[in-house]
N, C-alpha and C positions, 0 to 999 in steps of 0.2 A: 290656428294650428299650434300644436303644443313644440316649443320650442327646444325642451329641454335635449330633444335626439339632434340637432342640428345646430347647439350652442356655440360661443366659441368661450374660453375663459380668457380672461387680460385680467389687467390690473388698471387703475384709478391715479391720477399722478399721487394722491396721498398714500397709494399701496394698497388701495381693498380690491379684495376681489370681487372681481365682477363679471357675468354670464349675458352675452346679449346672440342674439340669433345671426347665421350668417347668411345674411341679407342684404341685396341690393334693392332695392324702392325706387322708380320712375312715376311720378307721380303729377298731376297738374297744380299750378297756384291756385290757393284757395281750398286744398283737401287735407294740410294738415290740422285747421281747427288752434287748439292748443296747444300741440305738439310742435314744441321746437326742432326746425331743422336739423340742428346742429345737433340735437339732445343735452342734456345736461349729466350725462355718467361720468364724462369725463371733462366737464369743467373744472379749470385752474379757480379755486376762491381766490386766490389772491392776486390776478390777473388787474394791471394797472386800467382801468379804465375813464381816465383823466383826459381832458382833453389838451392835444396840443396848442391848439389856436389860438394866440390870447388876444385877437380882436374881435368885434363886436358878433354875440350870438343870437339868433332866434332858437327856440328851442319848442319844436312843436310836439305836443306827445299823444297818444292816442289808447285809449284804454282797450285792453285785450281782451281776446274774447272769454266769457264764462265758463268756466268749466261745469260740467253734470255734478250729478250727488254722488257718481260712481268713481269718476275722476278725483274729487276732492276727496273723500274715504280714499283711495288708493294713497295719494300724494302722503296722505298722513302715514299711511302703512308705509311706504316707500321710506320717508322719513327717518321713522324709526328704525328701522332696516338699517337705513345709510348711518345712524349713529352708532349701530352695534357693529359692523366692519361688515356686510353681508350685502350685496346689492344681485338682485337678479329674478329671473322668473321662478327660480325652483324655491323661493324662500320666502312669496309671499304670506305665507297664513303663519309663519314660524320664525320664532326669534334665533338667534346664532345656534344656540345649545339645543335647539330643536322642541323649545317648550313655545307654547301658544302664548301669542302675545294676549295684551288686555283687551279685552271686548270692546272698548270702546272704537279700538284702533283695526278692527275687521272690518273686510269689506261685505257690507250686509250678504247674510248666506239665503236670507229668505228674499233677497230680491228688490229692486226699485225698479218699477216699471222705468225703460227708457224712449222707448215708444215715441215720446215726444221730446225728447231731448237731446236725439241724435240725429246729425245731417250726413256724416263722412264715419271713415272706418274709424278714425281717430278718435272718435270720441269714446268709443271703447274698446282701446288695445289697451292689453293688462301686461304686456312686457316693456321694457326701455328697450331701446334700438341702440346701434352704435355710433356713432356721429357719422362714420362715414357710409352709411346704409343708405341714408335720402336721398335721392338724385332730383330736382324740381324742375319741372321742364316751364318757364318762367314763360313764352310767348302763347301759352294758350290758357284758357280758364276751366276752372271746374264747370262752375254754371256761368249763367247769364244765356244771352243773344249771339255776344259775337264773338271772337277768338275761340272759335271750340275746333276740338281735334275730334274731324268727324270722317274722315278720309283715309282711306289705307294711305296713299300717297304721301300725304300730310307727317304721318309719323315715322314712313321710311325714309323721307327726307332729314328727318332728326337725327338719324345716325347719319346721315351722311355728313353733318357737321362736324369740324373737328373737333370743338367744342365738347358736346355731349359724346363723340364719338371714344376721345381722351379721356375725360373722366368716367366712364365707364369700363373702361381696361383698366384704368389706375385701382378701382375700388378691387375690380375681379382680382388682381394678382393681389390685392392685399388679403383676399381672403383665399386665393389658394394656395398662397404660397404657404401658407402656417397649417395647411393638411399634412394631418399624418400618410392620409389614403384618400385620394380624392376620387371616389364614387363616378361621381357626374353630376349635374346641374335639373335642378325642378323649374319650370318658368310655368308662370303665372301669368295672364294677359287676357286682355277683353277681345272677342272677336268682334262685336259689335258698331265698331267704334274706330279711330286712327290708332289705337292698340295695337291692334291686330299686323299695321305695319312694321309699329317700334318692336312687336315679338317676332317677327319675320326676320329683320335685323340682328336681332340680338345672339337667335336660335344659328342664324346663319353664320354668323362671326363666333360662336362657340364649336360647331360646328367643323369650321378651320384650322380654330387654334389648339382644338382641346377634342382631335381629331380620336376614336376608341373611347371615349367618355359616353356614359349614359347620358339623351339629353331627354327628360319627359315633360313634356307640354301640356299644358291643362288652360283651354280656353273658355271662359266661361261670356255668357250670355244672361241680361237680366231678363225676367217676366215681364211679356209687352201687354198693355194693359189697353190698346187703344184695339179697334176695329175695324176701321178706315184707314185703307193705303194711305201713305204721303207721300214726299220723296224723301223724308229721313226713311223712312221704309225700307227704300231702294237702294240707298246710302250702306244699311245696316245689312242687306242680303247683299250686296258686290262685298264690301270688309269682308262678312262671313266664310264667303268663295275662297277669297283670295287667303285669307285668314288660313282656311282648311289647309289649302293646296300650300302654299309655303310651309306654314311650321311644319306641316306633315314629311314634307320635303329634308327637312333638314333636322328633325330632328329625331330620336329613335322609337321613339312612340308620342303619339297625339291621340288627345281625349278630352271631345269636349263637355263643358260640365254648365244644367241650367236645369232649373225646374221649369223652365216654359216647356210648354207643350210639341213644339215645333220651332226648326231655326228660319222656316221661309216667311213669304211675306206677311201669308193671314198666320196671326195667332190660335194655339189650339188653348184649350183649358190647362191650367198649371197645374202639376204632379200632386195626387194627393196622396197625403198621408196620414193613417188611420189617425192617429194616437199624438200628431204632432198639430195642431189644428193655427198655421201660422199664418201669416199677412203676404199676401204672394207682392206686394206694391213694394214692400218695404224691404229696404238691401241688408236694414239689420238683422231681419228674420232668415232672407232668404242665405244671407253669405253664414249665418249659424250652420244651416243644414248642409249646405256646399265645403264649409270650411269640417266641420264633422264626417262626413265622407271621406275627404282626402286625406285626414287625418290616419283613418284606419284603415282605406285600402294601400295607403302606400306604406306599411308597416312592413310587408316584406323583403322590403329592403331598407328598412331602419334599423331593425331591429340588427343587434352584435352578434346575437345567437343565428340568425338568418342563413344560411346556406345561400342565398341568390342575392347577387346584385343587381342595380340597375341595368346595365346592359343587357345579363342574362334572363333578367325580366323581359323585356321587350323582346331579345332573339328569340323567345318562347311563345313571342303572339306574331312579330312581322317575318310570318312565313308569307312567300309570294307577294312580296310589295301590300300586305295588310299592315299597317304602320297606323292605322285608327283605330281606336276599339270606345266600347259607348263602357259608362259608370251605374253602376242601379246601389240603392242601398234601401236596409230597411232600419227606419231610424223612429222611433226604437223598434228592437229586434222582441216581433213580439209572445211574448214567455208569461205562463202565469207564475205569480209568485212559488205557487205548491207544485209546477210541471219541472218534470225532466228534458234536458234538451232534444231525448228522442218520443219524446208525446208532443213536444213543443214543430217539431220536425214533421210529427204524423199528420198533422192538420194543415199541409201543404203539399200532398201528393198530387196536385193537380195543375199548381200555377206554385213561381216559386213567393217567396216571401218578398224580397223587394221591389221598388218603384223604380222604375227608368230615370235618370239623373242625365241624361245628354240630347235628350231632344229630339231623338230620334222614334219614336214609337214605340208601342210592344212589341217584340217578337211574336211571328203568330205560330210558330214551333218551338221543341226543346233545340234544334239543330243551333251550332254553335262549335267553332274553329278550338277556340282553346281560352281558358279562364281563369283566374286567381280568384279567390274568394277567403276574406277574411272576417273571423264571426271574434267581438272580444266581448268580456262583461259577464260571463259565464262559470260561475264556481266550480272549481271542482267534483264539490258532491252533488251538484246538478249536470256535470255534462253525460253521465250514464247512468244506465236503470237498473240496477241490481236484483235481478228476477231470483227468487227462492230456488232453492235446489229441486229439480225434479218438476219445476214449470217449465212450462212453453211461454217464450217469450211472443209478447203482441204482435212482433213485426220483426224485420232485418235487423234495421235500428235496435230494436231492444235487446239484441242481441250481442251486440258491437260491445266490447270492455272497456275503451276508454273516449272521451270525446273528439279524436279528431278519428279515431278510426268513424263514427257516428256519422261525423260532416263528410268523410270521404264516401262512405256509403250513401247519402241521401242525392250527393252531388253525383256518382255513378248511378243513380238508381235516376236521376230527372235529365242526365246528360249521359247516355250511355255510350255514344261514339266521341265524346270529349276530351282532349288531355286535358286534367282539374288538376289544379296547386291550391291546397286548404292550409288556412291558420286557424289556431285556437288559441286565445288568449285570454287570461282570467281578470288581466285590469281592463274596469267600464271607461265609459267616458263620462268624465267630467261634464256638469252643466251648472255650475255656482255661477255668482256673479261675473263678469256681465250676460252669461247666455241668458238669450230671451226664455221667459218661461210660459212658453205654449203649448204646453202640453197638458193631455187628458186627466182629467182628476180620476182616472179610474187607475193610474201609475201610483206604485210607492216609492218611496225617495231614490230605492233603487233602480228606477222605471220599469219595475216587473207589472205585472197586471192583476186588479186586486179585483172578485165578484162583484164589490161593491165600493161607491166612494167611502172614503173617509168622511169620517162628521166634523172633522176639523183639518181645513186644506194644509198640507206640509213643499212644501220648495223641493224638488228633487236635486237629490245630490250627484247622480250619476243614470245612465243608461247601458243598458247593455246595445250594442250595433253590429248590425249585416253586412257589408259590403261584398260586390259584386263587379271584377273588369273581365271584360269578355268582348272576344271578336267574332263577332255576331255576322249573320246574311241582312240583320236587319238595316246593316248601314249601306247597304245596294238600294235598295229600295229610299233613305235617306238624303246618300248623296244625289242620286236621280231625279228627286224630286226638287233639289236645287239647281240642280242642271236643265229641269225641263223648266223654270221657273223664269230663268235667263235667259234661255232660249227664245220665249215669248216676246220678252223685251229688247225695243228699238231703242240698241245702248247709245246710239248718238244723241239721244234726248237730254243725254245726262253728261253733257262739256263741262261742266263744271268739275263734277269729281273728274273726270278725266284729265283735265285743268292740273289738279292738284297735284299730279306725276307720276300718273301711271295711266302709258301708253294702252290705247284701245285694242292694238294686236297683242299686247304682254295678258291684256284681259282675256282676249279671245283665245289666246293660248294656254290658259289658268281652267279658263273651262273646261277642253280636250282635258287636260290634266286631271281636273276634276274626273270626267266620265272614265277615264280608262282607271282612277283610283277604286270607282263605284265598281268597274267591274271584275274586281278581285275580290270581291264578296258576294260573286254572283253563283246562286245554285239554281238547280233543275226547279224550287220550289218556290224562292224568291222570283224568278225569272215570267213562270205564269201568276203569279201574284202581278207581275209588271204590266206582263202585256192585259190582262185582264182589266186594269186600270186605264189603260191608252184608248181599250175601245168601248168602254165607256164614255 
């Protein structure tokens, strides 16, 4: 996510200035790789590190892990940055005075594959963090066998530590107390997994304290690759439940985000996308497309120009206890290089442009409660079609003067009983180093769409993107099918998670909860879609 909207500035004890994101990190041992805890932005150089002890030492030492080819190139840029007084993400390609540094000292712009060199997210995060960002939750592992956080229970019991409970209010007030305006809170969290508890906790203690705050929830879900039930299976659909039904609960909108095809047991095929041809296994492909989505659908309450905030975001979808809504996007948004965005527009009268992003299906109508939709990446001289005096223009669209009147029109013409909030924004997104480069060589650097490849492959430097948040009927039909899913299953099979702490009626009450959430999104048309399914 581009940090630059959600920076904080401070200073270095030497006095340079420095920009790091305001962020809190919960994370397991073992995922930050080479990324120091603690960071290094605001280490003391001249900090005593002598020992006191003057009787007999061992000293055992242990070489650290390697870093990639993208991290070292970084460190070197970072480097030189920190000797010119400049430290932060908005000044990586650029020295103080805003002239480009030496080529040597870039971070390759055409790319090194990292495919095989990345295990954790850490391996390629291109911003510094703040020291007190990290939070490491030290009794459970990343990988292996044993110690894994695989229980809702599991991680709601973490906040119930005082521990972890303290240092996590200590870091929150440190970064809300230095808002100007504090908005509300974005959480981030795995439904899949004891995540899914630690965000139940978290969402709920914000929730309390920081009562009138936007609180929006994004649970995301990896691509399951196997075919055969297990009981991690059954592990991953009880989190998911409980996942839905709490954050949903407490906080002002929830929206979960995964290119899998399905959040239930059997996996469906993973989302495809035309022009973006990635590796659905791998978390560095998939968190690119997931981390680009949310990047540009939550723009409408980043942005300074913005009219809506967070709250009044959500008050505009959780009409009647709808408090879920699903993500689609279309990544890239796709535009020939020589089209206008109302020709680009024309060749979608029938289904819209993006792919479902939450797991829940296609919609099988345009019917749909209420939407935000934001298109960025778009010039000016392309967002309208300047028809000659005394033509007829091709369509509605070509009619339209400027380009958001264009999107507002396309979105009233495929959602006509819909309340629609449209952005148009003319910066693309970024895909330099580290974004994975999976994409079609029929893109140019702009990722617009060329008739033909290029005779000589170039790295693209940006895309243009669609995104789409909408509270669809299609998540009755959704939640339902995890409700009937459960329903099937003899949950006393499973003492073990239950074990972990969380009571079998608190579950049995999380379902009801579930089904009456499903049926706030229930119409005349989803409803025989339902039953048509049951007698089956």
């Amino acid at each position: 996510l581009c940090p630059d909207v959600l920076h904080r500035a401070g200073r270095s004890p030497s006095g340079q200035e420095t920009y790091t994101p305001r962020l809190i990190l919960m994370d397991l041992k073992g995922n930050l790789n080479t990324l120091p805890q603690e960071g290094c932005l605001y280490g003391d150089p001249k900090r005593d590190t002598s020992v006191a002890w003057q009787g007999n030492l061992i000293t055992h030492q242990e070489d650290p892990p390697t870093r990639n080819l993208f991290l070292q190139d970084l460190s070197k840029l970072q480097g030189c940055l920190s000797s010119e007084g400049d430290l932060g993400p908005r000044a990586h390609a650029l020295s103080k005075d805003g002239s480009p540094l030496p080529t040597q000292l870039h971070v390759s712009q055409k790319g090194r594959p990292l495919e095989g060199s990345v295990q954790v997210w850490s391996d390629y995060l291109r911003v510094r963090l703040h020291p007190r960002s990290t939070c490491m939750i030290r009794q459970y592992n990343y990988d292996g066998e044993s110690c894994q956080l695989e229980a809702f229970g599991q991680g709601e019991s973490l906040l119930h530590d005082p521990t972890y409970q303290e240092e996590l209010e200590d870091r929150l007030h440190f970064y809300v107390e230095e808002c100007d305006y504090l908005q509300g809170f974005q959480i981030l969290c795995d439904l899949d997994n004891g995540f899914s508890g630690v965000g139940a906790k978290v969402t709920e203690l914000l929730h309390d304290e920081y009562s009138g705050r936007g609180i929006l929830t994004w649970g995301l879900t990896p691509v399951i690759q196997n075919t055969e039930v297990s009981g991690k299976d059954f592990y991953r659909l009880m989190n998911t439940v409980l996942g839905i039904v709490h954050l949903s609960s407490h906080s002002s909108l929830f929206c979960p985000l995964s290119l899998s095809g399905s959040l239930g047991l059997r996996p469906e095929a993973p989302v495809t996308l035309p022009y973006a041809h990635y590796e659905a296994s791998l978390n560095y492909h998939s968190s690119a497309i997931l981390a680009t989505a949310l990047d540009t659908l939550s723009v409408p309450y980043r942005l300074q120009s913005s009219p809506i905030s967070m709250a009044q975001l959500a008050d505009a979808f959780n009409v009647s206890g709808r408090k879920v809504v699903t993500a689609g996007a279309a990544l890239p948004f796709p535009m020939a290089h020589d089209q206008s965005l109302p020709d680009a527009l024309c060749n979608y009268q029938l289904a819209v442009p993006w792919a479902p992003l939450s797991s829940c299906g296609e919609p099988k109508d345009s019917c749909c409660f209420g939407q935000a939709v934001v298109l960025r990446g778009i010039g000016k001289e392309k967002q309208s079609c300047n028809c000659p005096p005394g033509s007829q223009p091709k369509s509605a669209l070509h009619a339209c003067g400027t380009g958001e009147e264009v999107l507002e029109c396309y979105l009233h013409a495929q959602f006509p009983e819909t309340f629609s909030t449209s952005y148009l924004l003319q910066e693309p997104c970024k895909v330099s180093t580290p974004y994975p480069q999976f994409f079609s060589a029929l893109l140019n650097t702009q990722g617009f769409l060329l008739d033909n490849p290029p005779r000589c492959s170039t790295a693209l430097e940006s895309i243009p993107v669609l995104t789409a948040v909408q509270s669809s009927p299609v998540l009755y039909s959704a939640l339902c099918r995890l409700y009937k899913e459960l329903q099937r299953v003899n949950l006393r099979r499973w003492a073990s998670y239950f074990s972990a702490g969380v009571e079998l009626s608190d579950f049995q009450e999380a379902l009801h909860e579930l089904r009456t959430l499903a049926q706030c999104y229930e119409t005349s048309s989803v409803l025989g879609e339902s039953e048509d399914e049951d007698s089956d």
